[in-house]
VEXBA-185894 format. One record per residue: x, y, z of N, C-alpha, C, O, CB in turn; residue number from 1; residue in three letters. Coordinates in steps of 0.05 Angstrom, whole numbers, plus 5000, padded with zeros to 4 digits. Each point is the difference from the previous one (the first is absolute). Glycine has a CB too. Layout:
N
NODE | X | Y | Z | X | Y | Z | X | Y | Z | X | Y | Z | X | Y | Z | NUM | ALA
...
//
This chain:
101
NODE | 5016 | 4976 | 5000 | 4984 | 5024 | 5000 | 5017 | 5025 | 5000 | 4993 | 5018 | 4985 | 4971 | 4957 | 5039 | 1 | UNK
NODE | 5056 | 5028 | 4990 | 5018 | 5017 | 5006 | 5010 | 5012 | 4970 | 4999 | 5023 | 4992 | 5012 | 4952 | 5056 | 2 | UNK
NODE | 5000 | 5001 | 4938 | 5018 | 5001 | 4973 | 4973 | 5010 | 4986 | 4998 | 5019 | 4985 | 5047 | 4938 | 5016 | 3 | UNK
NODE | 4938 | 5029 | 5006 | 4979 | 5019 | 4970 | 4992 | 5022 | 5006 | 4991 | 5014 | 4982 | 4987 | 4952 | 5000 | 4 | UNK
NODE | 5022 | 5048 | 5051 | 4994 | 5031 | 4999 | 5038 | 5012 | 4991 | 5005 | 5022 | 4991 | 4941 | 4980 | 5060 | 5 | UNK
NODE | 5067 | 4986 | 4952 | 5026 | 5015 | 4993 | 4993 | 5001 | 4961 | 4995 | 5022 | 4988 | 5048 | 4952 | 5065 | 6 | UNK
NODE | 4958 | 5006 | 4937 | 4990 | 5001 | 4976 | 4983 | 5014 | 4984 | 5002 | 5006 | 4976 | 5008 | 4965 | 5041 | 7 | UNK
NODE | 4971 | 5034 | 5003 | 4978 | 5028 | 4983 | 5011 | 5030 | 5010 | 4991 | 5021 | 4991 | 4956 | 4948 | 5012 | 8 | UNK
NODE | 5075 | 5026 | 5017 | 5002 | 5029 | 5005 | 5022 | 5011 | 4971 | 4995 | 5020 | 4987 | 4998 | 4973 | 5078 | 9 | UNK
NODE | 5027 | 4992 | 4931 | 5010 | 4990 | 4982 | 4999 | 5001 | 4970 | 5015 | 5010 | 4983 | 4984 | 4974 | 5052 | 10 | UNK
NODE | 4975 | 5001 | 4963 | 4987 | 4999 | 4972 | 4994 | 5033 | 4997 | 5009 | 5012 | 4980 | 4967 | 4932 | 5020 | 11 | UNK
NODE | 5007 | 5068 | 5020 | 4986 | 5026 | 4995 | 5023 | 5024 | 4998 | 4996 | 5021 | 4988 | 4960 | 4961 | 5039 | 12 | UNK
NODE | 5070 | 5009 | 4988 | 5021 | 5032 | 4987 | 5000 | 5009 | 5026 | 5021 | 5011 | 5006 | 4963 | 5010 | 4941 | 13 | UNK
NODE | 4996 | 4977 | 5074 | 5001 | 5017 | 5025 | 5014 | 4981 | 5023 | 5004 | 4976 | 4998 | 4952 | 5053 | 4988 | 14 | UNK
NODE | 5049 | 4984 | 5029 | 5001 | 4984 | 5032 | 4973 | 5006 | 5008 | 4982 | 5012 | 4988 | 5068 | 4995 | 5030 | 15 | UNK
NODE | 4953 | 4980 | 5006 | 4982 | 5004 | 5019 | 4985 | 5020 | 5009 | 4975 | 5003 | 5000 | 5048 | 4972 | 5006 | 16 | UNK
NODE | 5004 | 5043 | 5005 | 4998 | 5031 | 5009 | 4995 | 5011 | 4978 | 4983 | 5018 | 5000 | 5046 | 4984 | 5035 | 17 | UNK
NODE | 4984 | 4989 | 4938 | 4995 | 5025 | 4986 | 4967 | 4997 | 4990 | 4983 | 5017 | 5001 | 5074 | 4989 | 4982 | 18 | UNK
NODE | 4941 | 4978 | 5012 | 4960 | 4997 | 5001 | 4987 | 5008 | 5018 | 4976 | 5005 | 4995 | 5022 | 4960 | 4988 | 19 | UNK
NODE | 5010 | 5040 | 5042 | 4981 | 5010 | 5025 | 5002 | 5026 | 4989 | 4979 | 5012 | 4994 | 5029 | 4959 | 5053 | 20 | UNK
NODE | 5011 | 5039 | 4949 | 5002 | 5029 | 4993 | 4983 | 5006 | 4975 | 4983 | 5017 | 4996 | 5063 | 4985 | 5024 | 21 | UNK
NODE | 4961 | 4983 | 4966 | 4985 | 5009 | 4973 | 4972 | 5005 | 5011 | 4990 | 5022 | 4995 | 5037 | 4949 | 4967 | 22 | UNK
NODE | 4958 | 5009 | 5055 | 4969 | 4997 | 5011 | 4989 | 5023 | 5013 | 4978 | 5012 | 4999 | 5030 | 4942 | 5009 | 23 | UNK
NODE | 5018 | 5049 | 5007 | 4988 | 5024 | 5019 | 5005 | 5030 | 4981 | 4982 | 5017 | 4998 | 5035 | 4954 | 5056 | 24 | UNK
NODE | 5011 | 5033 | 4931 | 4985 | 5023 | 4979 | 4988 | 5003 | 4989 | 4994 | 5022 | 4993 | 5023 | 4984 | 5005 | 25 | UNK
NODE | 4961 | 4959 | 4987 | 4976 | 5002 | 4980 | 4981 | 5006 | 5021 | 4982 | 5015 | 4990 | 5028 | 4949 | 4969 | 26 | UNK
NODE | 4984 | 5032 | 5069 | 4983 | 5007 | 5020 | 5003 | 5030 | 5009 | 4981 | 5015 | 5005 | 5020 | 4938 | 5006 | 27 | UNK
NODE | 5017 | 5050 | 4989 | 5006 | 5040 | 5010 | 4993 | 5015 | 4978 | 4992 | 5023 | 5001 | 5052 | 4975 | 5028 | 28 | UNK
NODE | 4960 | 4987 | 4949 | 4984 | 5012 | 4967 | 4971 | 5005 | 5003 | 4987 | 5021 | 4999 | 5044 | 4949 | 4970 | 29 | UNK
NODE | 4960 | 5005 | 5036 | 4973 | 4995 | 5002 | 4985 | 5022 | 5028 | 4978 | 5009 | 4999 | 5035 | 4932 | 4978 | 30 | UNK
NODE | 4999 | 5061 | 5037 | 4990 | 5016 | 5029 | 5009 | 5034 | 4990 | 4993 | 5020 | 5012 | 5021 | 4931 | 5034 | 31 | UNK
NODE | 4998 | 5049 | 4935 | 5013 | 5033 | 4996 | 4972 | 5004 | 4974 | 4987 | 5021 | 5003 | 5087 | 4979 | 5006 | 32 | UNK
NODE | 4921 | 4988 | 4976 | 4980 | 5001 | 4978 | 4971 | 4996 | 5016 | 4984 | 5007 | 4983 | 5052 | 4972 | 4978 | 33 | UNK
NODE | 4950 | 5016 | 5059 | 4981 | 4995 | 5014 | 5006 | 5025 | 5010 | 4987 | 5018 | 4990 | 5005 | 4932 | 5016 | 34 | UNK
NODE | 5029 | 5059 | 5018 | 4996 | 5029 | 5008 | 4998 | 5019 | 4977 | 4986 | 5018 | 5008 | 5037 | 4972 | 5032 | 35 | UNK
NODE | 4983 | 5012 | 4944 | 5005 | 5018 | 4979 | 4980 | 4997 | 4988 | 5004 | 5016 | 4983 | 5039 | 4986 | 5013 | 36 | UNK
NODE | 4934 | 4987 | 4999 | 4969 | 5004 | 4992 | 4985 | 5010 | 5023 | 4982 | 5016 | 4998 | 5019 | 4946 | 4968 | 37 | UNK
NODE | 5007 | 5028 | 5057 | 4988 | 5015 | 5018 | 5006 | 5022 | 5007 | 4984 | 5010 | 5016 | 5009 | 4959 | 4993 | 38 | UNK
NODE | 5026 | 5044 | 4984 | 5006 | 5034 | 4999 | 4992 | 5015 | 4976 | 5003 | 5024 | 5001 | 5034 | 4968 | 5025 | 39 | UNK
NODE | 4952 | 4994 | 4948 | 4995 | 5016 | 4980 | 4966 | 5001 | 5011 | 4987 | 5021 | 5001 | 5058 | 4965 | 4954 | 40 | UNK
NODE | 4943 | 4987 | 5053 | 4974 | 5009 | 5003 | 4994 | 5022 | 5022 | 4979 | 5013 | 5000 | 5013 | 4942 | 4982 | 41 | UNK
NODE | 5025 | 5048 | 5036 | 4998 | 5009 | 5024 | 5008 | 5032 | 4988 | 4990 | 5020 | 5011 | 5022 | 4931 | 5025 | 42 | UNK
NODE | 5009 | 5054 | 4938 | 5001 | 5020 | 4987 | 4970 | 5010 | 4988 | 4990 | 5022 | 5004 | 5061 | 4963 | 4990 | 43 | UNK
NODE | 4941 | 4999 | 4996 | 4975 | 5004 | 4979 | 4978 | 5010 | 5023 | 4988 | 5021 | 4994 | 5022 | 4935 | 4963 | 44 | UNK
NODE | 4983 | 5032 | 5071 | 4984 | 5016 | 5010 | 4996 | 5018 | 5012 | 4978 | 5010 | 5005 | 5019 | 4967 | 4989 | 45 | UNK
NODE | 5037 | 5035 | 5017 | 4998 | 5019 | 5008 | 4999 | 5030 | 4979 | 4995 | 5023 | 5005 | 5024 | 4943 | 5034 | 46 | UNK
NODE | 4988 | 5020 | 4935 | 4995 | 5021 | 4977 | 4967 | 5007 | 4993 | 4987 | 5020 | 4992 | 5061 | 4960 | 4987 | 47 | UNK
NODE | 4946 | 4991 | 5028 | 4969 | 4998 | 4992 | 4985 | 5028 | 5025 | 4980 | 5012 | 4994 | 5020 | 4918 | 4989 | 48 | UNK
NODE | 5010 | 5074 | 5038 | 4990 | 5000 | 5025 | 5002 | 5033 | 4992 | 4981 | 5015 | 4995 | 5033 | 4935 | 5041 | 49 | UNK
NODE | 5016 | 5058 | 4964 | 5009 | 5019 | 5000 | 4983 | 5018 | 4974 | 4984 | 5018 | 5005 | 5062 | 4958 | 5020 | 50 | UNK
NODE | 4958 | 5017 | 4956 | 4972 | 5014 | 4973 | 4971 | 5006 | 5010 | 4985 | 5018 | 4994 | 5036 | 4950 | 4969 | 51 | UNK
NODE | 4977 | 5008 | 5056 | 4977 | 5001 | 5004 | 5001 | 5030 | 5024 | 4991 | 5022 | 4993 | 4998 | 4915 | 4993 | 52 | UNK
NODE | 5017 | 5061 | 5027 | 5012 | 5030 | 5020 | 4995 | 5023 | 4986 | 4987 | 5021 | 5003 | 5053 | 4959 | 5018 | 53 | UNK
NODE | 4980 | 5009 | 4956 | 5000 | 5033 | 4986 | 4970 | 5011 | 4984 | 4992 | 5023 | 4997 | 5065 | 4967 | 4991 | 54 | UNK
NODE | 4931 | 4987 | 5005 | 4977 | 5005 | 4985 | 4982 | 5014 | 5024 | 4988 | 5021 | 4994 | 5016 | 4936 | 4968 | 55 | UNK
NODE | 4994 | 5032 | 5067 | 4986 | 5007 | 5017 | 5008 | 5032 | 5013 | 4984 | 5017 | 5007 | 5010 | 4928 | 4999 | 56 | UNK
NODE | 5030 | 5056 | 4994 | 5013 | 5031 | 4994 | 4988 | 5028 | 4989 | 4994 | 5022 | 5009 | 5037 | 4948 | 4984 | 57 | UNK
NODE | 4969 | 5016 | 4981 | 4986 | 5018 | 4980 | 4980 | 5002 | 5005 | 4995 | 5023 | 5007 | 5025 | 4971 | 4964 | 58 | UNK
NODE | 4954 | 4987 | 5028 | 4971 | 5003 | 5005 | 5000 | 5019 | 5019 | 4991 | 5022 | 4995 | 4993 | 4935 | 4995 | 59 | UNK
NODE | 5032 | 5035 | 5043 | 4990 | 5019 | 5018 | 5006 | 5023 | 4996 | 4989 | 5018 | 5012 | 5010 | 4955 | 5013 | 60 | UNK
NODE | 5022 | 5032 | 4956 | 5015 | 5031 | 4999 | 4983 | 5021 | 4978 | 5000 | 5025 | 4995 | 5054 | 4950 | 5014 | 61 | UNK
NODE | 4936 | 5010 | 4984 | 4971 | 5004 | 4972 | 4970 | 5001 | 5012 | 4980 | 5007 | 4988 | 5048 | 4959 | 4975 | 62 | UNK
NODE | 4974 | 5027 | 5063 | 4973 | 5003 | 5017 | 5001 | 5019 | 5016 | 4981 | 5009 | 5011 | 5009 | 4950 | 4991 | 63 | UNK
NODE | 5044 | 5056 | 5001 | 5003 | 5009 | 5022 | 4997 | 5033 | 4983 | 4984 | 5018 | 5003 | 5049 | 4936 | 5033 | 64 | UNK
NODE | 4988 | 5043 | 4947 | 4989 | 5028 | 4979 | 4979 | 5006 | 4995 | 4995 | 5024 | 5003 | 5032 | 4971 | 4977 | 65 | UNK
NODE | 4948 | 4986 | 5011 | 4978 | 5000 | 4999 | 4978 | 5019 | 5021 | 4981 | 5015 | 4996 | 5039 | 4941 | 4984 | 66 | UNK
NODE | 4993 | 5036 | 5043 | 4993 | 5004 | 5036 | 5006 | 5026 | 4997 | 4982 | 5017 | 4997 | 5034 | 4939 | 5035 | 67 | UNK
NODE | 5011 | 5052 | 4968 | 5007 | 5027 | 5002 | 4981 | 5024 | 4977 | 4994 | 5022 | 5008 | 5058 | 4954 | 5009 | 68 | UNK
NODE | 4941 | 5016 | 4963 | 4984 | 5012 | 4979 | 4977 | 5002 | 5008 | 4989 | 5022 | 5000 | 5033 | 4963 | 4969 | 69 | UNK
NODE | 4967 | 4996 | 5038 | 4981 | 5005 | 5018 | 4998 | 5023 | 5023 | 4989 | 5022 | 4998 | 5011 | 4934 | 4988 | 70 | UNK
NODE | 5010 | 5037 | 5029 | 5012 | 5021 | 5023 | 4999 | 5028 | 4998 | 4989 | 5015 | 5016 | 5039 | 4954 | 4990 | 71 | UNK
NODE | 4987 | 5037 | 4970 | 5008 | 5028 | 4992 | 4973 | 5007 | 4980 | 4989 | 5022 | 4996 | 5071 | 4972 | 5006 | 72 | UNK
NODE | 4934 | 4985 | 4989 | 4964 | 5010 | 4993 | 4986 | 5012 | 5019 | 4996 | 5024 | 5000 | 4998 | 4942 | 4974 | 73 | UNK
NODE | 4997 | 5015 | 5048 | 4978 | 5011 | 5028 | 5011 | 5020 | 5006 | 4983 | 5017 | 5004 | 5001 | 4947 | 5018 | 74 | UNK
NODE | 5049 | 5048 | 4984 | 5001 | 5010 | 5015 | 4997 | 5026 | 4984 | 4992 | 5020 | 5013 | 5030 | 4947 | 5020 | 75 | UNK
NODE | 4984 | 5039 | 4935 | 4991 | 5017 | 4984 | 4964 | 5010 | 5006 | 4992 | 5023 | 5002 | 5051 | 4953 | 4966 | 76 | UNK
NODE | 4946 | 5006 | 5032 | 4964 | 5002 | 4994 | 4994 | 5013 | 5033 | 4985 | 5018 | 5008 | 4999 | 4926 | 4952 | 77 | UNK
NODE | 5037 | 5039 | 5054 | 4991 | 5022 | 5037 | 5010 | 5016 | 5001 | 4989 | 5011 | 5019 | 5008 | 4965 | 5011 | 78 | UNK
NODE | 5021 | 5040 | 4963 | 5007 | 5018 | 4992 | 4985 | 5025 | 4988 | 4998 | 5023 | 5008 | 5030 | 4942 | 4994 | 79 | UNK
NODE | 4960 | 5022 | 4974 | 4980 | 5017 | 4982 | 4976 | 5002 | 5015 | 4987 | 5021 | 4998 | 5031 | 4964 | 4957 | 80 | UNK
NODE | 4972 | 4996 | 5063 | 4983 | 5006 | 5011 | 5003 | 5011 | 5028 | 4980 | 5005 | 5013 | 5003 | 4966 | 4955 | 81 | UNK
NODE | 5036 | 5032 | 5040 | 5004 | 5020 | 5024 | 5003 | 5025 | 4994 | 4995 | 5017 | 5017 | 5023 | 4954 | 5005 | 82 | UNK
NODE | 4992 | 5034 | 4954 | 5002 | 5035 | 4984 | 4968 | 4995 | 4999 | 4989 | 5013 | 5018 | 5064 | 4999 | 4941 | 83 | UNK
NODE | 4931 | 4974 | 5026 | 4973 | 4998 | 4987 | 4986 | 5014 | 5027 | 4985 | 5019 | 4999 | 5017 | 4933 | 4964 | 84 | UNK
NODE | 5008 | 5034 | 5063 | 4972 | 5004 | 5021 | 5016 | 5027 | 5017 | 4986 | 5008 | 5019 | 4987 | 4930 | 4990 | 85 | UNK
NODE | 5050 | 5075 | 4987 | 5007 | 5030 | 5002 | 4995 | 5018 | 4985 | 5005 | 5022 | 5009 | 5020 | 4965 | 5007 | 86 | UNK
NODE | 4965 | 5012 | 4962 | 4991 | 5022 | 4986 | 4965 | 4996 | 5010 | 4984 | 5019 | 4997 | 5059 | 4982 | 4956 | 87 | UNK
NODE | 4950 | 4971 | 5058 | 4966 | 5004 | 4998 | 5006 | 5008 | 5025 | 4986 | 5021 | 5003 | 4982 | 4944 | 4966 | 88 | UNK
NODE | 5043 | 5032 | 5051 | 5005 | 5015 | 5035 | 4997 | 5027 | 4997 | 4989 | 5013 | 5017 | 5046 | 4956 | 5003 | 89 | UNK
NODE | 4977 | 5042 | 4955 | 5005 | 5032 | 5001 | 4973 | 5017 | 4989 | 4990 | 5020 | 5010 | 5065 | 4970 | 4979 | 90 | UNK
NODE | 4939 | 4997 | 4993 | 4976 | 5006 | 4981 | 4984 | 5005 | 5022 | 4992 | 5023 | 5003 | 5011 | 4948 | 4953 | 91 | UNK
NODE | 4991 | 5010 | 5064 | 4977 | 4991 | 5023 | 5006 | 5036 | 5014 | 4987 | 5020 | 5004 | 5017 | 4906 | 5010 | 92 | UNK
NODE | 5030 | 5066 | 4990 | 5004 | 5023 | 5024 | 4985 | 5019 | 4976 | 4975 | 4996 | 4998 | 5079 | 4997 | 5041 | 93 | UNK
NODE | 4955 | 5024 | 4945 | 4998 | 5020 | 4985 | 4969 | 5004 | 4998 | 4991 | 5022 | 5006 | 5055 | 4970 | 4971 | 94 | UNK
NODE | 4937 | 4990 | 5015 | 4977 | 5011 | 4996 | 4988 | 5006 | 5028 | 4985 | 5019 | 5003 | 5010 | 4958 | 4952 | 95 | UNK
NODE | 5015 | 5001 | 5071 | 4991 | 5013 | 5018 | 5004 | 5027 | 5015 | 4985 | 5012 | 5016 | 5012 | 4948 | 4980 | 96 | UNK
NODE | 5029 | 5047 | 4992 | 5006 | 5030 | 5007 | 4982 | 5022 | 4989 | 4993 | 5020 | 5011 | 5052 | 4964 | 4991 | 97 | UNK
NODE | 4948 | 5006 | 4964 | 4988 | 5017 | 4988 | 4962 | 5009 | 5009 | 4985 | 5020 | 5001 | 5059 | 4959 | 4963 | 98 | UNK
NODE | 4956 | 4990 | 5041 | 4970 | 5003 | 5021 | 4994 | 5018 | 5021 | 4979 | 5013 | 5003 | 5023 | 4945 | 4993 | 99 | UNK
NODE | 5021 | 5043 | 5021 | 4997 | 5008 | 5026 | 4999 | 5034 | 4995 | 4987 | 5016 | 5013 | 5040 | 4939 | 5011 | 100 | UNK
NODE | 4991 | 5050 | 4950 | 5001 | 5034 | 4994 | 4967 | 5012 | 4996 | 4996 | 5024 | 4996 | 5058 | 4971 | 4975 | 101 | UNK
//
């Protein structure tokens, strides 16, 4: 038994050792190519994630301009209508002055 594992080590070109080695670099291959898909997917979702952020960015920053336009509308129209109800305050005063003469 001995002579025929000496024989195939032999026949194959390798030793012993040097086949363990070969095994364990086709295995550290195999474990470096397994992590390395798992960092591209793990790339892909944080890209996925990250776009997705930015899309959510924009909407709010597009709701938020929106907001402010708004804003500066009402506060235009209260405005106009606080001049609106000082000229009718004055009118009131004025004719009542003119009454009283």
């Amino acid at each position: 038994m001995a002579q025929l594992h000496k024989t195939v080590e032999l026949g194959s070109g390798l030793h012993f050792s040097q086949d363990n080695t070969v095994q364990e670099l086709m295995l550290t291959k195999d474990n470096m190519k397994n992590e390395l898909r798992n960092k591209e997917e793990l790339i892909l979702a944080l890209q996925e994630s990250k776009q997705a952020a930015e899309d959510r960015t924009i909407r709010l920053e597009t709701d938020l301009t929106k907001i402010k336009e708004e804003q500066t509308d009402l506060i235009s129209k209260f405005e106009a209508k606080k001049e609106e109800h000082l000229r009718e305050e004055r009118k009131v005063k004025n004719f009542e002055i003119s009454d009283a003469k």
